[in-house]
C-alpha positions in Angstrom: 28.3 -74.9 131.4 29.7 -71.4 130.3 27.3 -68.9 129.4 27.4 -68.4 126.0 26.6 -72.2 125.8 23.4 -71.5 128.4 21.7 -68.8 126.1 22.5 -71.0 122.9 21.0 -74.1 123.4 21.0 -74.7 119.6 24.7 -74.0 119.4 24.6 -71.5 116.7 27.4 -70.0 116.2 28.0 -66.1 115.8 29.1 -65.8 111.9 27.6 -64.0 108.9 24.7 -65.5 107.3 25.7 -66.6 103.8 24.6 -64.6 101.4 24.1 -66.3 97.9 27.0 -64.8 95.7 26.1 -63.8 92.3 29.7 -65.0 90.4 28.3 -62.9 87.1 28.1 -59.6 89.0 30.1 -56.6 88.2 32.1 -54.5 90.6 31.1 -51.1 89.8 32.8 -49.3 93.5 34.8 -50.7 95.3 36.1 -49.4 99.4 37.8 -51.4 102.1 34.1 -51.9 103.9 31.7 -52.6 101.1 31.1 -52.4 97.4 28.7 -52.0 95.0 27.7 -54.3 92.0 26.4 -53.4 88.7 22.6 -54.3 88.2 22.4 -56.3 85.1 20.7 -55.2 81.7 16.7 -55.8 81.6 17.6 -57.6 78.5 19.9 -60.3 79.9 17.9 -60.2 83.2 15.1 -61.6 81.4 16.9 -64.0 79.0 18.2 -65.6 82.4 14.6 -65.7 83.8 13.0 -67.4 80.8 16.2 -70.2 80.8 15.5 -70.9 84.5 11.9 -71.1 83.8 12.3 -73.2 81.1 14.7 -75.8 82.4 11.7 -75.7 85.6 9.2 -76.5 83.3 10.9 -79.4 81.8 12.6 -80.9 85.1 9.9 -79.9 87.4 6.1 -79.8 87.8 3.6 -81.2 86.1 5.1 -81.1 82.6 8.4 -82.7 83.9 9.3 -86.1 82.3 7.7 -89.3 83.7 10.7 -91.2 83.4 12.9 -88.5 85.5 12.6 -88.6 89.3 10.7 -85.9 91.2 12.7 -82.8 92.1 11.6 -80.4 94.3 11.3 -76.8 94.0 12.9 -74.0 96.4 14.7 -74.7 99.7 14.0 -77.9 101.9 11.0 -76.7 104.1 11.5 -77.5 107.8 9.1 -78.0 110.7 11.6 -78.3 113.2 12.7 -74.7 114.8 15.8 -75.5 115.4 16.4 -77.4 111.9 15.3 -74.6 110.3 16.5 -71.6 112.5 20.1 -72.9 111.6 19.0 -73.9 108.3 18.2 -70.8 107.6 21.6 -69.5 108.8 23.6 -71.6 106.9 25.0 -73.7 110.0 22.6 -77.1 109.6 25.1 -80.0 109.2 24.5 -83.2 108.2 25.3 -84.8 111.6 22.6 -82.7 113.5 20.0 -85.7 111.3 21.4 -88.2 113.5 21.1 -85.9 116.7 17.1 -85.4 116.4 14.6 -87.4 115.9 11.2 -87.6 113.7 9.1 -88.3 116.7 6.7 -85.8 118.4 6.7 -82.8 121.0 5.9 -84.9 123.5 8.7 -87.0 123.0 11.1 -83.4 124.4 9.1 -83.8 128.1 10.3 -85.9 130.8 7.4 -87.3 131.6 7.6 -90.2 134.4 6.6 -93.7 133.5 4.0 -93.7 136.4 2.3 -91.2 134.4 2.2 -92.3 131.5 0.9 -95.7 132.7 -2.1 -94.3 134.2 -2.6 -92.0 131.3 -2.9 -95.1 128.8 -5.3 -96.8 131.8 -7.6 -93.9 132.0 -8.2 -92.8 128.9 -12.3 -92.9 128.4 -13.9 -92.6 124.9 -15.0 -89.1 125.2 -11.5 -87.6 126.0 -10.0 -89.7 123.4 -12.8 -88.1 120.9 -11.8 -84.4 122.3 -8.6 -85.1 122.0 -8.7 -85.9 118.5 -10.8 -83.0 117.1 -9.7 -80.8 114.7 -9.3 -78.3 116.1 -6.2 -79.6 118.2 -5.0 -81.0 115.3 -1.5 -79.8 114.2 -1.7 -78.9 110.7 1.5 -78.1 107.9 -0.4 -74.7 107.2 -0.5 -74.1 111.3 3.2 -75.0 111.2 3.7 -72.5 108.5 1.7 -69.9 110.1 3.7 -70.4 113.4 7.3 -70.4 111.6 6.2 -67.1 110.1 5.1 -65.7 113.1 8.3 -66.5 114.9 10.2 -65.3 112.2 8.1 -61.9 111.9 8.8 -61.8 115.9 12.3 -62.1 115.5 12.4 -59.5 113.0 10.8 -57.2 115.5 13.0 -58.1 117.6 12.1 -60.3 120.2 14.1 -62.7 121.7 14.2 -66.1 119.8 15.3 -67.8 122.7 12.8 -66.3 124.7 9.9 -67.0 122.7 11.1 -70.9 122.4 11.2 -71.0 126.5 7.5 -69.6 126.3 6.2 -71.8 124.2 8.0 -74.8 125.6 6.4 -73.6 129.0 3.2 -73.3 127.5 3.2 -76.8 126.1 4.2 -78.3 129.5 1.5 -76.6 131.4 -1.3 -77.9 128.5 0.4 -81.4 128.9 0.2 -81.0 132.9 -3.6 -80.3 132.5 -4.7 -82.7 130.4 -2.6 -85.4 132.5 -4.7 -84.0 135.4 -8.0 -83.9 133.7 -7.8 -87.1 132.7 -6.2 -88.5 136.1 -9.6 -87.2 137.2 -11.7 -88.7 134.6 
């Protein structure tokens, strides 16, 4: 495996992000590197605004038609890192839906079929009660609070790769713990 494959597990490939294009700008400068666009008038900035809101009002939400089908508002919202690191960077392809799966974390962990046999055996009432509590419980808002984190981390500069590998390991050593606990139970 070459290198560049080993610290890119997610195969993301080193391009600019795409930045949305606005086709009604203006070139005021222009160099070889960069240029600058003109900002449009408040006037038709607004007159664009109140038409987008608008057309959301009468497509979207609550006031939308009954007879037209739901459509949802902003960007498809991920819970899958990798979905929506490279998502996010404009490299998520249709054929990476077929790749991954809907199941759980758990699922990612080769976890022998010796020990999952004597997991199902073992399982008493009380553990299956503490497992269940709510505190344990992943949540969408705990999702969205831990995409924003690793996103704020990323910013800051932190490795991503390096905070998946912790977080992986972390997971592996509560799943090793509980497997022991309840072996013992």
């Amino acid at each position: 495996m070459p290198a560049a494959n080993r610290n890119n597990p997610w195969r993301i490939q080193p391009k600019p992000v795409p930045v949305p294009y606005d086709k009604t700008a203006k070139i005021a400068a222009r160099s070889l590197a960069s240029y600058k666009t003109q900002v449009p008038s408040p006037h038709d900035a607004r007159e664009e605004k109140y038409r987008r809101r608008q057309s959301q009002l009468t497509s979207q939400g609550y006031f939308a038609a009954q007879n037209v089908p739901y459509k949802g508002l902003g960007d498809p919202f991920y819970l899958d890192e990798q979905r929506m690191i490279l998502h996010a960077l404009g490299q998520w392809d249709a054929k990476y839906d077929e790749e991954t799966s809907s199941s759980s974390d758990e699922d990612e962990y080769d976890i022998s079929a010796e020990l999952q046999q004597q997991k199902r055996q073992q399982v008493s009432a009380t553990s299956f009660v503490l497992r269940r509590s709510k505190t344990d419980m992943n949540t969408l808002q705990r999702e969205v609070i831990h995409g924003r984190n690793m996103v704020r981390n990323v910013k800051l500069g932190h490795g991503l790769f390096d905070l998946i590998k912790t977080e992986q390991a972390a997971k592996v050593r509560i799943l090793s713990v509980t497997i022991t606990t309840i072996h013992f139970l």
